[in-house]
N, C-alpha and C positions, 0 to 999 in steps of 0.2 A: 358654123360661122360665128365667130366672137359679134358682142351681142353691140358693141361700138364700132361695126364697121357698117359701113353706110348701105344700101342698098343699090338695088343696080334701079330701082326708081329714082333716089336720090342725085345717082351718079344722069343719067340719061336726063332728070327735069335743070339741073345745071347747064346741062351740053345745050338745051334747049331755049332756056332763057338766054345762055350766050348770043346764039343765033337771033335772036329778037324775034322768038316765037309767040306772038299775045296768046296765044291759046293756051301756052302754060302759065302764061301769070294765073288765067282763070282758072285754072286747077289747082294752084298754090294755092290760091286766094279761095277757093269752097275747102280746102284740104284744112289748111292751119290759120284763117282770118280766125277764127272762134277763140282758139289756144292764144293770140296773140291779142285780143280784145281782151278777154280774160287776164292778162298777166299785167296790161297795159291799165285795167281800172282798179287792180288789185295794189298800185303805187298809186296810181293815183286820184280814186276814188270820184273820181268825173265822169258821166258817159260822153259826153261831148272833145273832152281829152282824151279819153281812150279812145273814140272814133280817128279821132287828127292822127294820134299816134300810131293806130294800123294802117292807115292808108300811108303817112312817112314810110313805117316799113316797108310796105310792099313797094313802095314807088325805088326805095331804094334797093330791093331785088331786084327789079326790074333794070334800071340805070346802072347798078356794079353786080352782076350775077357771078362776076369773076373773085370777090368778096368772099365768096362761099369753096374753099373746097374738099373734097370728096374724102380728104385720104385725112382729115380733122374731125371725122367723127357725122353722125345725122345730119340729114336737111335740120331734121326737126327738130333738136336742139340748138344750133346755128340761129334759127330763125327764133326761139324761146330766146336766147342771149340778146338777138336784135333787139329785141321786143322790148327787152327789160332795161336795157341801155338807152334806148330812144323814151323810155317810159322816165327811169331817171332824170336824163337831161333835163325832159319837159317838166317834172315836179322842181327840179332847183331851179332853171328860170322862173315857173310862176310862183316860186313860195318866195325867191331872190326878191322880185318887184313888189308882193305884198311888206316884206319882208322894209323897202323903203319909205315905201306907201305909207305904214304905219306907226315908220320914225323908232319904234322899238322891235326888243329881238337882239338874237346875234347868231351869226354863222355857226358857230359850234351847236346851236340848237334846231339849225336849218341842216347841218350836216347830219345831226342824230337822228332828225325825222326823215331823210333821206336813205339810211341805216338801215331805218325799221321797215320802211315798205319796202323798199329791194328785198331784203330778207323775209318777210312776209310772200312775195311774189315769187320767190324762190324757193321757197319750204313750198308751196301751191303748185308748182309744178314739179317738183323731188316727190311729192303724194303721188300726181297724177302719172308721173312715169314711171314711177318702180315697178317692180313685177307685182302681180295680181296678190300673191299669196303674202306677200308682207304689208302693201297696202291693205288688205282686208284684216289680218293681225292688228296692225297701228289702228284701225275704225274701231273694232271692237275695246280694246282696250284703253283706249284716252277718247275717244268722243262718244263710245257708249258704256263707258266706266266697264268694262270686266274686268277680272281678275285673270291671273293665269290659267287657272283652274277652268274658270268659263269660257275664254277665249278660245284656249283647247277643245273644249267639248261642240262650242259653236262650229270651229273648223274640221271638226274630225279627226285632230292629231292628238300624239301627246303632248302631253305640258313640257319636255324637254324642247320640241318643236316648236311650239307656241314661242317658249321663252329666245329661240333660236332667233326665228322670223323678229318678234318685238327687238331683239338687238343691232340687227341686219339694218332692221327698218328706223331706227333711232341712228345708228352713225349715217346713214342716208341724210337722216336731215340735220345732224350735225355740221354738216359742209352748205350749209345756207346762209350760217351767218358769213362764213367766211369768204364765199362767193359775192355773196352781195356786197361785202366792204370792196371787192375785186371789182365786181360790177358798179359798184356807186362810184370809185375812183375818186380823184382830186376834180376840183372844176373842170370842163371840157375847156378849150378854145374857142374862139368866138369860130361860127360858122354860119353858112347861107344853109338858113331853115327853108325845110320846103312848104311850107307855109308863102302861099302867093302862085305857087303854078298852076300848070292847067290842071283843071278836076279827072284829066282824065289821064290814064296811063302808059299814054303812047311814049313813044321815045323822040326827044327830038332830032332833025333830020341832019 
């Protein structure tokens, strides 16, 4: 089975949230709340933002489950893109309103810093998804400095493999920055935040 085609979990926890099953929010939400906290403080460096932000996501699994589908690839990536878009948004409103607040600044420097944490939060999860033997390649050699020579010997291959993986695993996170320009996007439209509803997940009747 090609490694971008979604699972028949995937496929079946869609069908389910359709149905306005609460018991699969709750399995979505112990399954990928972690991955999506994570991505969400990783733009924007707030634990109080990141909370706001996972719970938007999931509220809005919950409310368009039809958002999601099957034949585009993982839940779990689906749900990584939610994350980093709602995560976005929320950095350019509150960097937008300091950004008045303190009479100086300009957009091109609110867009850049917009840039770099999308891209940050997206090289963070291109690590954490690739396959094992290239992420372990990439640790060894840039965050615990080996060389070819060492990295090899750490993993048990040879140096042509080594050199292989470290390539694999570099054009991997080459498509970070250019995702996140894709994910930062132009300004959004103005929309109804969900900031203000009920705390709680139900759907309304």
């Amino acid at each position: 089975m090609p490694k971008d085609t979604p699972s028949r979990w995937d496929r079946r926890m869609q069908q389910r949230l359709a149905h306005g099953e609460a018991a699969a929010l709750g399995e979505l939400y112990d399954r990928f709340a972690s991955l999506v906290h994570s991505l969400a403080h990783r733009v924007l460096g707030d634990e109080d933002a990141a909370d706001q932000t996972t719970r938007d996501v999931f509220i809005r699994l919950w409310e368009n489950p039809e958002a999601y589908d099957p034949k585009q690839g993982p839940l779990r990536s689906f749900i990584a893109g939610l994350a980093q878009r709602q995560a976005v948004q929320r950095l350019r409103r509150t960097e937008s309103a300091a950004l008045v607040r303190a009479g100086h600044g300009t957009t091109e420097e609110l867009e850049r810093k917009v840039r770099h944490a999308s891209a940050a939060a997206r090289a963070d999860y291109i690590v954490t998804s690739m396959p094992a033997p290239l992420r372990a390649a990439l640790e060894l050699a840039y965050f615990q400095r080996r060389d070819y020579r060492q990295t090899a010997a750490d993993l048990g291959v040879t140096e042509d493999e080594a050199r292989r993986r470290l390539r694999l695993g570099l054009q991997l996170l080459s498509t970070a920055h250019d995702g996140a320009a894709s994910a930062a996007g132009p300004p959004p439209p103005p929309e109804q935040d969900t900031e203000g509803r009920g705390e709680g997940f139900g759907r309304s009747a």
